[in-house]
C-alpha positions in Angstrom: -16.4 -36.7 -23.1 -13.0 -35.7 -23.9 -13.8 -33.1 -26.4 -16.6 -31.5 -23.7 -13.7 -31.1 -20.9 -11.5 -29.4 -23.4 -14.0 -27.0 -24.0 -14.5 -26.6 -20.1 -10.7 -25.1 -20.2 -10.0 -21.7 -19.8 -8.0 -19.9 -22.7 -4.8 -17.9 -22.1 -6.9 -15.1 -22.7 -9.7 -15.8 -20.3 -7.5 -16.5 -17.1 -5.3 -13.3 -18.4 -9.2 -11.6 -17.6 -10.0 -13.0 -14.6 -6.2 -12.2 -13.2 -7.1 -9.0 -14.4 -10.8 -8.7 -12.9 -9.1 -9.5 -9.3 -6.6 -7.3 -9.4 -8.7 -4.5 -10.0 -11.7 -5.4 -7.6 -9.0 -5.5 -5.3 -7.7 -2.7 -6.0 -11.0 -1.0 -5.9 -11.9 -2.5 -2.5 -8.4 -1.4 -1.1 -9.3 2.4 -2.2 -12.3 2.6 -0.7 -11.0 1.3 2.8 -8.1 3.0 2.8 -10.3 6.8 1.8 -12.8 6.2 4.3 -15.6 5.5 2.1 -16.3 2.3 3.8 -16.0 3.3 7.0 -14.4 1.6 10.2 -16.4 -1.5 11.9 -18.8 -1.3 8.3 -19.9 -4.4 7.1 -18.8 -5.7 3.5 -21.5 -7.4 1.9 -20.5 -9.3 -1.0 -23.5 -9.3 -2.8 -24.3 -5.4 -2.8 -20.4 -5.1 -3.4 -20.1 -7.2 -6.8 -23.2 -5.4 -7.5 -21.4 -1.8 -7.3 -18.3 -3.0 -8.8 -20.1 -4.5 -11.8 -18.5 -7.8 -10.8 -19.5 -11.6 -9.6 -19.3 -12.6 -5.8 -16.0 -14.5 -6.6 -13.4 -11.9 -6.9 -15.4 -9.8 -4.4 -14.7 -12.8 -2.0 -11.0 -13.7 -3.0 -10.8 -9.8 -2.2 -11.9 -9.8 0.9 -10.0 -12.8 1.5 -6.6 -11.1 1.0 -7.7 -7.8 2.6 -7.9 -10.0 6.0 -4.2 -10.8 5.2 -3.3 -7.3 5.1 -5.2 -6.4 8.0 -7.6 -4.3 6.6 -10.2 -6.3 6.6 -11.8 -9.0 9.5 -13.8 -11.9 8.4 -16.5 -13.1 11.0 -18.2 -16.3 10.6 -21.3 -15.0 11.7 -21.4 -11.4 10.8 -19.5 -11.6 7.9 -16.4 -9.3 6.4 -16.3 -6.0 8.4 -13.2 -3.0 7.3 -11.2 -3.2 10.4 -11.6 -0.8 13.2 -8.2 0.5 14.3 -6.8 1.0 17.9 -4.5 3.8 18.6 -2.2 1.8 20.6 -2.0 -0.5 17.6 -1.2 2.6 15.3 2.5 3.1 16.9 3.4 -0.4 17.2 2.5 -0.2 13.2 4.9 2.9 13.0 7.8 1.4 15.0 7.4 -2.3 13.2 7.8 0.5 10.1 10.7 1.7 11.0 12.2 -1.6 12.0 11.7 -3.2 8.6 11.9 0.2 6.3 15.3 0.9 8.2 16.7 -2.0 7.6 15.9 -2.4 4.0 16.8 0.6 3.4 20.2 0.1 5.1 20.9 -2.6 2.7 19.4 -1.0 -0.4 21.6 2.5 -0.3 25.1 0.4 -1.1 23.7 -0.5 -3.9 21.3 2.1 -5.8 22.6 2.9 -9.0 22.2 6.0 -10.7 19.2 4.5 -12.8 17.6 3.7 -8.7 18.5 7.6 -7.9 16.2 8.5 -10.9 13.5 5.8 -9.8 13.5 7.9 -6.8 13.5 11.3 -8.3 10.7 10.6 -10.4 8.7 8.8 -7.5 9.2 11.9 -5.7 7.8 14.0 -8.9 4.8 12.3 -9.2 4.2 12.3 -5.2 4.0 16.0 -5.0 1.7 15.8 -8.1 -0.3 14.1 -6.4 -0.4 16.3 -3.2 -1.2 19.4 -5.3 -3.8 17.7 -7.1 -5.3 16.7 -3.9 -6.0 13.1 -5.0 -6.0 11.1 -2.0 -6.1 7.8 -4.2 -2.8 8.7 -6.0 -1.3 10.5 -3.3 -1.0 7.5 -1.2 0.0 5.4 -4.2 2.4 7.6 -5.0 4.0 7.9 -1.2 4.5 4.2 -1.4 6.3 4.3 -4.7 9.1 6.1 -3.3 9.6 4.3 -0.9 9.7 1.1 -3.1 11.5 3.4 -4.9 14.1 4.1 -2.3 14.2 0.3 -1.4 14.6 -1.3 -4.9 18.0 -2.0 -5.0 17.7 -4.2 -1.6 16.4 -6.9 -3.6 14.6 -8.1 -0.5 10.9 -8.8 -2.4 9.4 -10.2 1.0 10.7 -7.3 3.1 9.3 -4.7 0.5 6.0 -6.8 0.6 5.9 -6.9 4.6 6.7 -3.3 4.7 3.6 -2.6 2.3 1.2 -4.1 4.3 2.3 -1.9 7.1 2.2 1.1 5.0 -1.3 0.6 4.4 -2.5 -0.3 7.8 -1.2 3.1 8.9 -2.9 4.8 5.9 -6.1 3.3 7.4 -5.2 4.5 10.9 -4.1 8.0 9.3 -7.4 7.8 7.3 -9.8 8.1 10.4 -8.2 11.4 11.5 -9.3 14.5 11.1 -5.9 16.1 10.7 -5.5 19.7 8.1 -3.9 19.0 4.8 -0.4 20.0 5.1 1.5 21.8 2.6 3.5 20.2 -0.3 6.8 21.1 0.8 6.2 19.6 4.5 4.8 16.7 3.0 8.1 15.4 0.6 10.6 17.3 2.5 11.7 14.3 4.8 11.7 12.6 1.7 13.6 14.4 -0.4 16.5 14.8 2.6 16.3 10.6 3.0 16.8 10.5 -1.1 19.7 13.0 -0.8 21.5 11.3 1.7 20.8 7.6 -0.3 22.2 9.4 -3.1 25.4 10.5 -1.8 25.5 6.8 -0.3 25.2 8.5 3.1 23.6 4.7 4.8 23.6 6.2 8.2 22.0 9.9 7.9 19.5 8.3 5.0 18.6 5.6 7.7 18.6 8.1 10.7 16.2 10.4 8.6 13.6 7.7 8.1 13.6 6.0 11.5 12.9 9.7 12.8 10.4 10.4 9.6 8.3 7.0 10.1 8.4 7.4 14.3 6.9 11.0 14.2 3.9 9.6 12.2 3.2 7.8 14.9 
C-alpha cells in the first residue's frame, strides 16, 4: 500500500550515507591499488573485499565498476575483477597523453590564477613535501595531485582536470610496480615549485615548457 512504499524511501540522511559509504570504499580500493597492496594481475573478490572493508557487496561492486573506468581495474566475465597489469610501453604513452592534456590546461589556467590560485598552489605544495617527509605514500600521492589541480584551477576545464586525473593515477600504478630509491624532498617538489614560479609571474610559456619536460622525464 501507499503508506508501505513511503516507508520503502530512503531519507535525505540515508542516501547522504550510502553516497558516503561509496566514496570511501572507493577510496579505499583506489589506495590499495595504487600502494601495491593488491598486487598487479591479483584477483578482486568482492565477497572477501566487503568483508575487509566492513562493507556489503554493493559499493564493493559499484567500485570496481568505476575502477575499470579509470583503468585500474579489468572486469572479466569469467574470472572476475583483476588490478590491472601495466605494460611499459603503455606507461609513456600515459606520460605523453599527460603532458598533452596537463600542458594545455595549464596553458589556459596561468592567464587567469589569481592571487588566492597562487596560494592554492603554495599551500598544495606545503602539504606535498609533508607528505614526502612523512613518508606516507597514501598522502604523498594525494597531495602530488592536489597541486596540480591546484595549478590548473583557474582553467575552469572540470572534464580536462578529470581526464588528466585518471592519467595521473594510471602512472602512479605504473610508478607503483617499480622498485626505484626514495628521492629526496627537494628533488621531489623542485620541478614543481619552478612551474608554480613561472605560473605566478604569468610566465605561460616557461610554466608550460617546465611541465611538458617535468611529466616526459617520468616517463
Amino acid at each position: 500500500d501507499e503508506s508501505a512504499q513511503h516507508a520503502r524511501v530512503a531519507t535525505p540522511h540515508q542516501e547522504i550515507s550510502r553516497h558516503t559509504l561509496a566514496r570511501q570504499t572507493l577510496d579505499a580500493l583506489r589506495d590499495r591499488i595504487l600502494s601495491g597492496r593488491y598486487q598487479p594481475g591479483q584477483l578482486l573478490k568482492q565477497q572477501a573485499i566487503a568483508k575487509e572493508l566492513g562493507v556489503s557487496r554493493i559499493p564493493v561492486r559499484e567500485s570496481l565498476q568505476h575502477l575499470q573506468q579509470e583503468g585500474l581495474v579489468t572486469l572479466n566475465p569469467h574470472r572476475g575483477a583483476a588490478v590491472a597489469v601495466p605494460r611499459r610501453h603503455d606507461e609513456r604513452e600515459l606520460y605523453r597523453l599527460r603532458a598533452a592534456v596537463e600542458c594545455d590546461i595549464l596553458r589556459g589556467a596561468v592567464p587567469r590564477m589569481t592571487p588566492a590560485h597562487h596560494l592554492c598552489a603554495a599551500q598544495a605544495l606545503g602539504r606535498y613535501e609533508h607528505a614526502i617527509a612523512s613518508r606516507d605514500q597514501s598522502a604523498e600521492r594525494l597531495m602530488k595531485w592536489n597541486v596540480h589541480r591546484a595549478l590548473y584551477e583557474a582553467s575552469d576545464r572540470e572534464i580536462s582536470i578529470g581526464v588528466a586525473q585518471r592519467l595521473f593515477q594510471q602512472c602512479e600504478l605504473h610508478s607503483g610496480m617499480r622498485a626505484t630509491p626514495s628521492v629526496a624532498l627537494d628533488d621531489a617538489s623542485a620541478p614543481l615549485h619552478a612551474i608554480a614560479r613561472a605560473a605566478a609571474r604569468g610566465d605561460v610559456t616557461s610554466s608550460v615548457r617546465m611541465l611538458r619536460a617535468y611529466l616526459l622525464a617520468l616517463a
